[in-house]
N, C-alpha and C positions, 0 to 999 in steps of 0.2 A: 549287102550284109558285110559286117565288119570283119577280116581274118581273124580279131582281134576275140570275137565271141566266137569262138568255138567249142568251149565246154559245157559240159549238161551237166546236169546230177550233182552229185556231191563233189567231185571234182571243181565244179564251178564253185563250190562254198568254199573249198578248202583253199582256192585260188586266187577266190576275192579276200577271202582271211588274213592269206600271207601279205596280199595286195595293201591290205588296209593297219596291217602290222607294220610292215613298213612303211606307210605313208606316217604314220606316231613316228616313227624314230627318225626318221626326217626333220620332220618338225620341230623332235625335240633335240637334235643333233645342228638344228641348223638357221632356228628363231628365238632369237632370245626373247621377243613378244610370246612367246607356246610356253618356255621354260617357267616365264613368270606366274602364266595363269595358271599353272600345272602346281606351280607355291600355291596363289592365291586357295586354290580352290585345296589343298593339301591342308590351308588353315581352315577354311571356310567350311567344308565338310563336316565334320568331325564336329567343328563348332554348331551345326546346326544342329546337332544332338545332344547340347547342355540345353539349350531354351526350352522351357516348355511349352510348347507351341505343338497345336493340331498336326496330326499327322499329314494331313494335305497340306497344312505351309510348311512343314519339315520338308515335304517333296518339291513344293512351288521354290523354294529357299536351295534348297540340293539343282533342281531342273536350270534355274536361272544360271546358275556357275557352270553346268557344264553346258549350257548355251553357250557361253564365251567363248569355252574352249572351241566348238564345233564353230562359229563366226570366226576365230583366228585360223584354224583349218581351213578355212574356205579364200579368206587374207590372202594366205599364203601361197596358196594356189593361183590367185589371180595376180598374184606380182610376180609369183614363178612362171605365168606364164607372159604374162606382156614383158619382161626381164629375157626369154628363150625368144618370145619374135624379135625383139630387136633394145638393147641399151641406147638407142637414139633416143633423145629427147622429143617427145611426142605429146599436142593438148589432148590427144585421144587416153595415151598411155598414164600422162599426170591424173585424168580424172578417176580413171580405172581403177589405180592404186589409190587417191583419194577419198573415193566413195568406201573402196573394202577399207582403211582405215574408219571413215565414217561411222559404218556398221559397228566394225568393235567399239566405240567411244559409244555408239547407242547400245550394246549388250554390257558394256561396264556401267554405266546408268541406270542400266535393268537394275541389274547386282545388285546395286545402293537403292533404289526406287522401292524394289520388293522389300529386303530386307531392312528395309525402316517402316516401311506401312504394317510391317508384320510384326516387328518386334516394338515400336510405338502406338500401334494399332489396339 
């Protein structure tokens, strides 16, 4: 078992809270890919509540964009951590960070995918 897990209860919530409050300000302290999508989705929001559009594509329209976010979250992560085992150039380390790039270019895709099938739909 991990030292690492040692809280129960609410303790444990209020610890993963700060945990994961921090982990935002990170992000947004230290990706300028998070800062953007954090615009994007500050326009896109709000914007998905002038269309008239079903309540469930107003949510599928909202859900897509903060998919991004949570995919650059994850980005960042994995090049925080193969960047922490080693700045050697590495084809393990290249693909790693290429793939989590991947993923975000297929969740910006989403973005545009959804919200044209919805709003030309």
């Amino acid at each position: 078992m991990s030292p690492f897990k040692g809280q129960t209860g609410l303790k444990r919530i209020l610890n993963a809270g700060g945990y994961s409050l921090a982990g935002l300000s990170a992000a947004f302290r230290g990706e300028a890919a998070f800062r953007q999508l954090v615009l994007l989705n500050l326009v896109l929001i709000p914007l998905a509540f002038v269309f008239e559009v079903s309540r469930g594509e107003r949510a599928l329209m909202i859900g897509v964009c903060l998919l991004a976010l949570i995919v650059e979250l994850l980005n960042s992560a994995v090049e925080a951590t193969v960047d922490r085992i080693s700045l050697e150039r590495h084809p393990l380390s290249k693909n790693a960070k290429d793939m989590g790039s991947a993923a975000q270019f297929v969740a910006l895709c989403l973005i545009g995918a959804v919200w044209l099938v919805i709003l030309l739909g």
